[in-house]
Structures are given as C-alpha cells and as structure tokens.
DSSP file (Angstrom, degrees, kcal/mol; ACC not computed):
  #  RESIDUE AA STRUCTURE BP1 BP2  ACC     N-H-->O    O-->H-N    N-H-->O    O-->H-N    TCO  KAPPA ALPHA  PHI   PSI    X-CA   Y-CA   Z-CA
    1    1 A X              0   0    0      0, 0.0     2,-0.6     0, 0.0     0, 0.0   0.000 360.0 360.0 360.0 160.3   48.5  -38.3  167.4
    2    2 A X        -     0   0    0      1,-0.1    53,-0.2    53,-0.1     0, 0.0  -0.844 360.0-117.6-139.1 142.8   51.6  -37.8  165.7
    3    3 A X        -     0   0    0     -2,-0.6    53,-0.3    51,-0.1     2,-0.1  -0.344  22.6-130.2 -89.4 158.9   54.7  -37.4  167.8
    4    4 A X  B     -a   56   0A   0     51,-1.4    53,-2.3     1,-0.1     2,-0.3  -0.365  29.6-109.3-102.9 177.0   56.9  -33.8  167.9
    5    5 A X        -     0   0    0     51,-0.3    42,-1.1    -2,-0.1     2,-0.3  -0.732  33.9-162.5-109.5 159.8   60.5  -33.9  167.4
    6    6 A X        +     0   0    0     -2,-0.3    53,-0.6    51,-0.3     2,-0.4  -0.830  16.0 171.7-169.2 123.4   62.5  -33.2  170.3
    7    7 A X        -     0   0    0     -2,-0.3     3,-0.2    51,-0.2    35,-0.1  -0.884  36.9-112.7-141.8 110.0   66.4  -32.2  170.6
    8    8 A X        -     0   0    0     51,-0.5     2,-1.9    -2,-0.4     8,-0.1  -0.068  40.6-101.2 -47.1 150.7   68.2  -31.0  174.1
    9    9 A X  S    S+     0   0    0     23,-0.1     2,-0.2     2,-0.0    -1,-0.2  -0.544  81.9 108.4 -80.6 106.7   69.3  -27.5  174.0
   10   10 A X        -     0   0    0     -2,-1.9     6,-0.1    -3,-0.2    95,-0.0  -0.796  50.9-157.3-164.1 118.7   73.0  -27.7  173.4
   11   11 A X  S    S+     0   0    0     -2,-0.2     2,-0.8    94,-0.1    -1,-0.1   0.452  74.0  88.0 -72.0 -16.4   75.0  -26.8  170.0
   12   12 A X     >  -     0   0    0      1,-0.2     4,-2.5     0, 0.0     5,-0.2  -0.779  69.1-149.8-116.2 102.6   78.3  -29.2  171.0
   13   13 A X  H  > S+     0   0    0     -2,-0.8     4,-2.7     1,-0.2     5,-0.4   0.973  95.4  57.3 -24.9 -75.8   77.7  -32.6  169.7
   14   14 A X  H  > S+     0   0    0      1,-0.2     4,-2.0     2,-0.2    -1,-0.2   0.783 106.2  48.8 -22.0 -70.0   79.7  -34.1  172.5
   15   15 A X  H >> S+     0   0    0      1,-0.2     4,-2.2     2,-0.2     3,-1.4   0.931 117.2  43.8 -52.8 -72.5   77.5  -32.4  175.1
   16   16 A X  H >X S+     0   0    0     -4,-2.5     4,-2.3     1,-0.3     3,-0.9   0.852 102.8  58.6  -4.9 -84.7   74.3  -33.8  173.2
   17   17 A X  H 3X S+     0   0    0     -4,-2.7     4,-3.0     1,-0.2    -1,-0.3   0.742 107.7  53.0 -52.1 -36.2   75.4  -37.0  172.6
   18   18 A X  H <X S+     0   0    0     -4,-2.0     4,-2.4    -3,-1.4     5,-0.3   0.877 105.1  53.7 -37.7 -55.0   75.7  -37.0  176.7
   19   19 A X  H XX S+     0   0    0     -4,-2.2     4,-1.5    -3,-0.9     3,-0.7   0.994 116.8  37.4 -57.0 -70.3   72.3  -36.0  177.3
   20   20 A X  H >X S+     0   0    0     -4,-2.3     4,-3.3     1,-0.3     3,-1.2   0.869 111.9  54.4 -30.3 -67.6   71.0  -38.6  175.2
   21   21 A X  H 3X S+     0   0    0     -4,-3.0     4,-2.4     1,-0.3    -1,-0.3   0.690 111.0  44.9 -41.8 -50.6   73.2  -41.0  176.0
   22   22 A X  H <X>S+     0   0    0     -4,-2.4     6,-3.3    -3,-0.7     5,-1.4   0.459 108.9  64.3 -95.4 -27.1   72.4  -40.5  179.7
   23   23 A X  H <<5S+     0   0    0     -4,-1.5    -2,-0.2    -3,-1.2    -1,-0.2   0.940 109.3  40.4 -48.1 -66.8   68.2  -40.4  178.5
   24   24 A X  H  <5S+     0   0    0     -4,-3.3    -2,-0.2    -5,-0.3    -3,-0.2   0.864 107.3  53.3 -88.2 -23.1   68.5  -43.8  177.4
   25   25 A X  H  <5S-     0   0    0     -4,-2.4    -1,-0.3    -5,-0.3    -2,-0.2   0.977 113.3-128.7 -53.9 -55.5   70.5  -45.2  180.1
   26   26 A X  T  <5S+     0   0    0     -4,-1.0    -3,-0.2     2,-0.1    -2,-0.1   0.534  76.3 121.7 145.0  60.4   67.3  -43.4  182.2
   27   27 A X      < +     0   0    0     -5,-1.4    64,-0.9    -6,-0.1     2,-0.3   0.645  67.3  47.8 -70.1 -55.7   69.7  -41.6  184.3
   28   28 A X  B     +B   90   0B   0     -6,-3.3    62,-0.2    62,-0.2    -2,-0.1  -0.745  58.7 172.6-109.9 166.3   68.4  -38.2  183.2
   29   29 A X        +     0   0    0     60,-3.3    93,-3.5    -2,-0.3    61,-0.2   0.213  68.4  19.3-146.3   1.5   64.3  -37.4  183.2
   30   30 A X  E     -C  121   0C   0     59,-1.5    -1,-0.3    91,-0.3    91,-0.2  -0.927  57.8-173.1 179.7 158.4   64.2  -34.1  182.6
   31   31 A X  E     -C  120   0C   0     89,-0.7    89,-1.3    -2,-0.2     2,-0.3  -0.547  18.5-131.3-136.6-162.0   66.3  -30.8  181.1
   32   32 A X        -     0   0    0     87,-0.2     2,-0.4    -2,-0.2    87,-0.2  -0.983  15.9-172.9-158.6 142.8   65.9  -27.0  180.8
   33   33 A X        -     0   0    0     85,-0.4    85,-3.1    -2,-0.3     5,-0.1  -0.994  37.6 -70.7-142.0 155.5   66.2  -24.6  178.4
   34   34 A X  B >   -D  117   0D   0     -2,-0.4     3,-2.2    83,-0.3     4,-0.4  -0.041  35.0-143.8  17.5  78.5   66.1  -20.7  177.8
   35   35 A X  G >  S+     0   0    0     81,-1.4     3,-1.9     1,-0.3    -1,-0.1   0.903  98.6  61.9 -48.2 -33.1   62.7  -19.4  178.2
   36   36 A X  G 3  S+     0   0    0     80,-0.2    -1,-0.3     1,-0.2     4,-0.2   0.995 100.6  67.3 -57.4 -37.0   63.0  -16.6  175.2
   37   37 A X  G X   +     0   0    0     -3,-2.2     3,-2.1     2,-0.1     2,-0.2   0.515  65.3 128.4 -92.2   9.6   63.5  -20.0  173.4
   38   38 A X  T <  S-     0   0    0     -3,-1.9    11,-0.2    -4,-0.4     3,-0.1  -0.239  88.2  -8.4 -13.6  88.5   60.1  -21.0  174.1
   39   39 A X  T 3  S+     0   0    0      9,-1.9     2,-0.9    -2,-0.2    -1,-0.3   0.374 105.0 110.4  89.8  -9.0   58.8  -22.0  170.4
   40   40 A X  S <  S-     0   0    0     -3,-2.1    -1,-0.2     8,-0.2     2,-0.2  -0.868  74.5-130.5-111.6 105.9   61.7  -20.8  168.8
   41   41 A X        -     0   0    0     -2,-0.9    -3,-0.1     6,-0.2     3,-0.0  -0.327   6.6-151.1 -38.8 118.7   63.4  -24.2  167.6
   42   42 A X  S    S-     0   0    0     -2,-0.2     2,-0.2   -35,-0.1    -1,-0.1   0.935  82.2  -5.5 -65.8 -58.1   67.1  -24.6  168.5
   43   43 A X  S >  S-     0   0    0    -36,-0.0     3,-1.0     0, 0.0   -36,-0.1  -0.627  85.8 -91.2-138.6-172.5   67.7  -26.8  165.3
   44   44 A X  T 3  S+     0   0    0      1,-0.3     3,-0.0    -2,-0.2    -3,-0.0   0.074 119.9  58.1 -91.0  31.1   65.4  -28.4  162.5
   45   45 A X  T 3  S+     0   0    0    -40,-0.1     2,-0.4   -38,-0.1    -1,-0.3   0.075  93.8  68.3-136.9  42.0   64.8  -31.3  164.1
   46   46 A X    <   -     0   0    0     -3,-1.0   -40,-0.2   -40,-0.1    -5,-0.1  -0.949  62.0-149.7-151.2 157.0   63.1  -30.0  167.7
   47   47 A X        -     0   0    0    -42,-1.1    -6,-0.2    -2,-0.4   -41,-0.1   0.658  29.3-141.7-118.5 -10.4   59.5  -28.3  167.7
   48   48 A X  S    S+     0   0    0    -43,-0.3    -9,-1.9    -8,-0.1     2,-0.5   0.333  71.5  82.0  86.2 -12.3   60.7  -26.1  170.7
   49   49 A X        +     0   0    0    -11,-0.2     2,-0.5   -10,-0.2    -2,-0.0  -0.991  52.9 172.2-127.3 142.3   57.3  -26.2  172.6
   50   50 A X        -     0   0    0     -2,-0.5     2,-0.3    -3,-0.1     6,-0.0  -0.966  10.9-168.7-149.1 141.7   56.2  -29.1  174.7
   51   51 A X    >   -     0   0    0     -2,-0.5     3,-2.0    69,-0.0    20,-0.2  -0.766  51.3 -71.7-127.2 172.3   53.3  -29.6  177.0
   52   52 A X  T 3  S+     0   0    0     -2,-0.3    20,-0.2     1,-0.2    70,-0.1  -0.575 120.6  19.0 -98.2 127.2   52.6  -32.3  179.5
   53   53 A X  T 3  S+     0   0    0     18,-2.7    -1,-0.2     1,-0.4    19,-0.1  -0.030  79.5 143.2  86.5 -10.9   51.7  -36.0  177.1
   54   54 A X    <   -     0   0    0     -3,-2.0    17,-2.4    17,-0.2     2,-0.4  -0.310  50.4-137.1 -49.0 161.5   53.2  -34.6  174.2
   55   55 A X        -     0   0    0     15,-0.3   -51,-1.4   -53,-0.2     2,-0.3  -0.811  27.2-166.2-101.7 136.2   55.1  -38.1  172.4
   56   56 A X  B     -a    4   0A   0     -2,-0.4    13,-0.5    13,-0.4   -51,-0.3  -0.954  25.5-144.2-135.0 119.0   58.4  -36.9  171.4
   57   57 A X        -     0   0    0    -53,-2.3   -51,-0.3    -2,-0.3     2,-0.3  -0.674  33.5-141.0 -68.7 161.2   61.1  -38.7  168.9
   58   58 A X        -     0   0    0      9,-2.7     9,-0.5    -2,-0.1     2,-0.3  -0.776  20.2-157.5-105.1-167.1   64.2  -37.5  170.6
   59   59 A X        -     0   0    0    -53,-0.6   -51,-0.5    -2,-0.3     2,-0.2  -0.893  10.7-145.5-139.6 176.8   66.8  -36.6  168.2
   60   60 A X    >   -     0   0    0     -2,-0.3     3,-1.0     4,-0.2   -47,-0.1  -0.586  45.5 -84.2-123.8-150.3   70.4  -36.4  168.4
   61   61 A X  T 3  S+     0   0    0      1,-0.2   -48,-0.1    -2,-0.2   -54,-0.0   0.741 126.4  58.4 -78.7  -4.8   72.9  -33.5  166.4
   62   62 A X  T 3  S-     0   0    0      2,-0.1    -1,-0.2   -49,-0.0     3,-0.1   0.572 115.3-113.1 -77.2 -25.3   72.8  -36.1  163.2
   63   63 A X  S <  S+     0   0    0     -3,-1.0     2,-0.2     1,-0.3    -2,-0.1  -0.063  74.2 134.6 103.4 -38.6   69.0  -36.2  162.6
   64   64 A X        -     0   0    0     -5,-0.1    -1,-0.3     1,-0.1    -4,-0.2  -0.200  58.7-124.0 -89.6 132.5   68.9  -39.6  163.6
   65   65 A X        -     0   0    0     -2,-0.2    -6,-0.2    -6,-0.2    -1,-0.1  -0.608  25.8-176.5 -64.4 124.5   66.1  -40.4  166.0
   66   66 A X        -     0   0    0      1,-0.1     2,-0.2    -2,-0.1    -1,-0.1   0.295  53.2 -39.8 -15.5 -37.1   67.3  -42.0  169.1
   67   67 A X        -     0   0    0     -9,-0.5    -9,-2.7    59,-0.1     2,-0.2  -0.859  61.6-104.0 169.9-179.8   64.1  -43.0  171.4
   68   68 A X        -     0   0    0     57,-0.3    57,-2.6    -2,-0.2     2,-0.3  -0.919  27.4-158.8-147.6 132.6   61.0  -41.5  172.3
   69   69 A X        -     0   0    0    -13,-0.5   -13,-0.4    -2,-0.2     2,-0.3  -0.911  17.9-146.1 -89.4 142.8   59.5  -39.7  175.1
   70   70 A X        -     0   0    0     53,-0.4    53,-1.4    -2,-0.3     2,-0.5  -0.602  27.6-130.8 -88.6 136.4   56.7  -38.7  176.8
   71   71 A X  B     +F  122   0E   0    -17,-2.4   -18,-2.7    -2,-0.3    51,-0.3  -0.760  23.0 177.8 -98.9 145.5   56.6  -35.4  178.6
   72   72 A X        +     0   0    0     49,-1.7     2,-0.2    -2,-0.5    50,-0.2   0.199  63.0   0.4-115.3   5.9   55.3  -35.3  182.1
   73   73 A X        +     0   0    0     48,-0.8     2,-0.3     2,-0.0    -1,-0.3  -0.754  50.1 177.9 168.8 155.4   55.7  -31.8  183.4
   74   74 A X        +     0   0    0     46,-0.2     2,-0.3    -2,-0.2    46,-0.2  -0.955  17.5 155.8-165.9 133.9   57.0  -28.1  182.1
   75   75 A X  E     -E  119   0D   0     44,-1.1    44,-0.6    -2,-0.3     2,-0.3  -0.955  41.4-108.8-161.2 173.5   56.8  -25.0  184.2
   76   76 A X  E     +E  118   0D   0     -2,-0.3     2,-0.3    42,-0.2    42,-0.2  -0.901  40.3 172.6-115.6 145.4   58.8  -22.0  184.0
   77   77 A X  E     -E  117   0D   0     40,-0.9    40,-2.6    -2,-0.3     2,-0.3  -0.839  37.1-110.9-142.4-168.6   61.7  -20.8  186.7
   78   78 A X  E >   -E  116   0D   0     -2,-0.3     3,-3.4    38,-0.2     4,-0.3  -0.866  33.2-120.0-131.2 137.6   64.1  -18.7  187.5
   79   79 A X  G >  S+     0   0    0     36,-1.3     3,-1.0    -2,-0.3    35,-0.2   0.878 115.3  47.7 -30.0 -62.2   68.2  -20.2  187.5
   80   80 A X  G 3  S+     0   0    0     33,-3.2    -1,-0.3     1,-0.3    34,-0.1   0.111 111.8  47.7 -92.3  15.7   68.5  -19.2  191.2
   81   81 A X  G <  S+     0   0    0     -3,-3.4    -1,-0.3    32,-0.1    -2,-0.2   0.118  73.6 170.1-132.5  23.8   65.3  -20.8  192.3
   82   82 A X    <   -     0   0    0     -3,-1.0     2,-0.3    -4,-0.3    -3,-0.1  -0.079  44.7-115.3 -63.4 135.0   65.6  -24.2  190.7
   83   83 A X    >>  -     0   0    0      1,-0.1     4,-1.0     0, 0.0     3,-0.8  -0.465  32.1-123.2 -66.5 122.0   62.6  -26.7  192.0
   84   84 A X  H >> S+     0   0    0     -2,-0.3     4,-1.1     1,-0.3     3,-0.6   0.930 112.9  62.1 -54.7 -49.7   65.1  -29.6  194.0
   85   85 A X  H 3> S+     0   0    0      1,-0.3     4,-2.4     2,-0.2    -1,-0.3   0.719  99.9  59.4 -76.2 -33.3   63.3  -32.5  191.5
   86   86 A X  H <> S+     0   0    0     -3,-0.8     4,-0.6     1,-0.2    -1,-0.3   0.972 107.9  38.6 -63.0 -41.8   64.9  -30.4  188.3
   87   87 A X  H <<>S+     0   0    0     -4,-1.0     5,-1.2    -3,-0.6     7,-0.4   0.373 118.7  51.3 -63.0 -17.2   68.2  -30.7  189.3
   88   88 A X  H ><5S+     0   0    0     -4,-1.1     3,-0.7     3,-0.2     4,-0.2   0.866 118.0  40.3 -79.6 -53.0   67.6  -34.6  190.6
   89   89 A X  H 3<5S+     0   0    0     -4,-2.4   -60,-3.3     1,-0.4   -59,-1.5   0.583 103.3  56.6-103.3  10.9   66.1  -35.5  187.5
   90   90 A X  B 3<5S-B   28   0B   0     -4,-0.6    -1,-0.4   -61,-0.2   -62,-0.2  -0.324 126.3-107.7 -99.5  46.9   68.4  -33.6  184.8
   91   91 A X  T < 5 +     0   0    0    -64,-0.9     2,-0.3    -3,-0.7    -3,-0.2   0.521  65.3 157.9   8.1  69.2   71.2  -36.3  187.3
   92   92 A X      < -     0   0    0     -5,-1.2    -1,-0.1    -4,-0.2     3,-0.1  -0.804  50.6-140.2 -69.7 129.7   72.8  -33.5  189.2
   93   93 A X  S    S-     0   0    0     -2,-0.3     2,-0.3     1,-0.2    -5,-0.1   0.502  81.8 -25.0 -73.2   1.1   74.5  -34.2  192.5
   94   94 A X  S  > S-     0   0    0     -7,-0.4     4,-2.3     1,-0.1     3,-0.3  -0.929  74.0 -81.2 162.6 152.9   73.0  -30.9  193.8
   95   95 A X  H  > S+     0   0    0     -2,-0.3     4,-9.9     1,-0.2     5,-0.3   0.994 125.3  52.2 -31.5 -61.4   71.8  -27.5  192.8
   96   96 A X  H  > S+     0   0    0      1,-0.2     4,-1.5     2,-0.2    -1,-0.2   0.870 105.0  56.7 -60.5 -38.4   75.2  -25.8  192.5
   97   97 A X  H  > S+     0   0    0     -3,-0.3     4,-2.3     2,-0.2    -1,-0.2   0.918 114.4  45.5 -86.2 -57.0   76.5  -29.1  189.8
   98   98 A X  H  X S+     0   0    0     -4,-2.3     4,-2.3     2,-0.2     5,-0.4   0.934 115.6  49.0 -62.9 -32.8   72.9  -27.8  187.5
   99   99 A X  H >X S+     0   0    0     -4,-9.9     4,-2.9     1,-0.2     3,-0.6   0.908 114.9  37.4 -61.4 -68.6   73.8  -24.1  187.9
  100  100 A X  H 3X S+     0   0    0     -4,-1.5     4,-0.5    -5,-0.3     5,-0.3   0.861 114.0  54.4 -48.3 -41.6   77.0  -24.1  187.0
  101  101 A X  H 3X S+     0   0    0     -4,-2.3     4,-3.2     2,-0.2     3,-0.4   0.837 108.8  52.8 -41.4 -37.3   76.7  -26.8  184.0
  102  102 A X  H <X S+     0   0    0     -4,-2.3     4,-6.2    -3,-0.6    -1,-0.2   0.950 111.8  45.2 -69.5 -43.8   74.1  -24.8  182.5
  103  103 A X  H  < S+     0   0    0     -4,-2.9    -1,-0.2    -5,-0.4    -2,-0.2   0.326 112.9  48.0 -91.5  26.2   76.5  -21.6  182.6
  104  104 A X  H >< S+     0   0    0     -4,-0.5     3,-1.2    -3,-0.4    -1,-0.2   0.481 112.7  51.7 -86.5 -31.4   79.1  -23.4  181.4
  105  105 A X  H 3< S+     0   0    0     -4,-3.2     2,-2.2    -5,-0.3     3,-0.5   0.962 127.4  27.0 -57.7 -73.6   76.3  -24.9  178.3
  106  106 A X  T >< S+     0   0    0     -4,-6.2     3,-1.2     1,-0.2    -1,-0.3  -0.428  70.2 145.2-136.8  88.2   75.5  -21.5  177.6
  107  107 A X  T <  S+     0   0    0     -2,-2.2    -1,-0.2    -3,-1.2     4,-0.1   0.624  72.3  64.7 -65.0 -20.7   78.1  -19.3  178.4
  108  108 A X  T 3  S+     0   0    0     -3,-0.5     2,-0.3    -4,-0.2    -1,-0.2   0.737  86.0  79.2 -78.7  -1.1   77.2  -17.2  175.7
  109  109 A X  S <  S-     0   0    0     -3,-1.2     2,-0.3     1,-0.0     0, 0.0  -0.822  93.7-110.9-115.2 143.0   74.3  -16.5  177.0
  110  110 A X        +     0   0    0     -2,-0.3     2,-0.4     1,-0.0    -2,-0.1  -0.546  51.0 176.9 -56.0 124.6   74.0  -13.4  180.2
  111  111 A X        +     0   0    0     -2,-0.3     2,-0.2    -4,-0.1    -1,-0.0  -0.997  14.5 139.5-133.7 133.0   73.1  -15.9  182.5
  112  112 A X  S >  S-     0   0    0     -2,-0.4     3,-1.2     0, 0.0   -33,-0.2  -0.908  70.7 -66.2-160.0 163.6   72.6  -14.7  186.7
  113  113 A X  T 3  S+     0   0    0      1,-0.3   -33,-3.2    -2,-0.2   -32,-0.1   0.403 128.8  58.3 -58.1  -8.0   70.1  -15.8  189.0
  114  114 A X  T 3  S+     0   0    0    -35,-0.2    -1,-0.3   -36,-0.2     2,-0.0  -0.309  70.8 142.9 -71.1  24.5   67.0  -14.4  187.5
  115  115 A X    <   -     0   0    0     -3,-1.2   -36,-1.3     1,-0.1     2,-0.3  -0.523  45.4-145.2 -58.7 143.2   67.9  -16.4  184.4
  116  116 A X  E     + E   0  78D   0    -38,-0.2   -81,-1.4   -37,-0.1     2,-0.3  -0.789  32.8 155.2-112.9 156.9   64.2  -17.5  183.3
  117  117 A X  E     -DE  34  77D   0    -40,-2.6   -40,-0.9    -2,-0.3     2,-0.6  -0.991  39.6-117.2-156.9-178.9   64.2  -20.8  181.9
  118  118 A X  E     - E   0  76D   0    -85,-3.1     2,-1.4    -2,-0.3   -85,-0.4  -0.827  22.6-129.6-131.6 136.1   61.6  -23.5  181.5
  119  119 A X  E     - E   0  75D   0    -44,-0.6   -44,-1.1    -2,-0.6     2,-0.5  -0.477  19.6-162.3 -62.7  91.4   61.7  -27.2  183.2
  120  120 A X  E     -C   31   0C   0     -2,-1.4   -89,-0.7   -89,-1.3   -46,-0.2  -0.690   9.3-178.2 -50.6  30.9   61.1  -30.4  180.8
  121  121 A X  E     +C   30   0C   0     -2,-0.5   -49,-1.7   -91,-0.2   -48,-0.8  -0.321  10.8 151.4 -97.9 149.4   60.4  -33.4  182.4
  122  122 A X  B     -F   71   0E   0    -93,-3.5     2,-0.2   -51,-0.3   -51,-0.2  -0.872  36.0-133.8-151.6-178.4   59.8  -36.7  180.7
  123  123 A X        -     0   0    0    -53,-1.4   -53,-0.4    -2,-0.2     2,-0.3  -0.702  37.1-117.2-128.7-179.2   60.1  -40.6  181.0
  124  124 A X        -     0   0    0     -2,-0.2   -55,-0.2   -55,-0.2     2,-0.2  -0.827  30.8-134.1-123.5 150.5   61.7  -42.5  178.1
  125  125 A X        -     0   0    0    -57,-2.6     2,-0.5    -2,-0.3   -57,-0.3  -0.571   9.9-120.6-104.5 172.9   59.6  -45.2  176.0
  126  126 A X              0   0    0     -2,-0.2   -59,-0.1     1,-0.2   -57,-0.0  -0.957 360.0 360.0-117.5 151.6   60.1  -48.1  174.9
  127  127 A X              0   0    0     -2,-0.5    -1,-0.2     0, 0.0   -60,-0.0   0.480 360.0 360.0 -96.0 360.0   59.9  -48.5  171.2
C-alpha cells in the first residue's frame, strides 16, 4: 500500500515546525483540523483525508518528509465538546490550552463553540 502524504493544518512555518518537532519527540499523537477542510488539501504535500491504518509520510512546510505515521482514530467534533484524549494527545495541559491555541492557529477563521472540526490520531513509526 502506498503511503498518503500528511502535513498539520497550520500556514506559519514556525508553528509547523513545532508540531512536528513535538511528533517526533512523541509528545503529540494526534491534531485537528477544520472539518469543511475535509479532502480539501491545505498544501500540495497533504492528501487531506485520512482513515484509521492509513501510512502517512508526514511532511513539514519545505516538502521534506520528516517521519511516518500511522493513523489510529478520526471522528468528527464540535470545538466546545472536545473528547478529553484530543486535547491529551495533541500535548495540552487542559481543554481551555487546545481551545484557545487552535483560535489563536486560526484566527482567521469564525471560530465559537460549534466550531466542527475533525480529530486525527496517530502513533509515529519508525523508519
């Protein structure tokens, strides 16, 4: 099977390069993103849908593959109903530390508690 590409949703290197960085340490296990953005690729390097065993490269805001992961869960929720094991495994100290990071990541976006989004979880491989 031939592995997707896979690239957190975030436009600011810096931010990215955190996420990763924080990936490979294996600090984070899972992210969230935008439900409208369901299939719709953030950048050319992400394939924007993922289901539970996909194989992943991850990428970072250069193109260059980083690691690879497997995904281990996706569901969809709502901002102000976050499942306590997203916010653990995206390494949050608490609910309130994922809300607000996410509406400071995407401030551009109307974001309130009916925010839909969907929930990522993966484990990191070893290459």
């Amino acid at each position: 099977m031939a592995s997707k590409r896979f690239s957190f949703w975030a436009d600011d290197p810096k931010a990215l390069e955190k996420l990763i960085e924080q990936t490979l340490r294996g600090e984070k296990t899972a992210t969230a993103r935008p439900a409208f953005s369901w299939g719709k690729p953030k950048h050319d390097f992400d394939d924007a849908r993922f289901a539970v065993g996909d194989i992943c490269d991850l990428y970072d805001a250069h193109r260059h593959r980083r690691g690879r992961i497997t995904i281990t869960d996706v569901y969809k929720c709502r901002l102000g109903a976050i499942p306590d094991k997203l916010w653990r495994d995206e390494a949050c100290v608490d609910a309130r530390q994922f809300v607000d990071g996410h509406k400071w990541g995407w401030g551009h976006l109307p974001i309130d508690d009916d925010f839909k989004m969907y929930g990522i979880h993966y484990r990191l491989e070893r290459d």
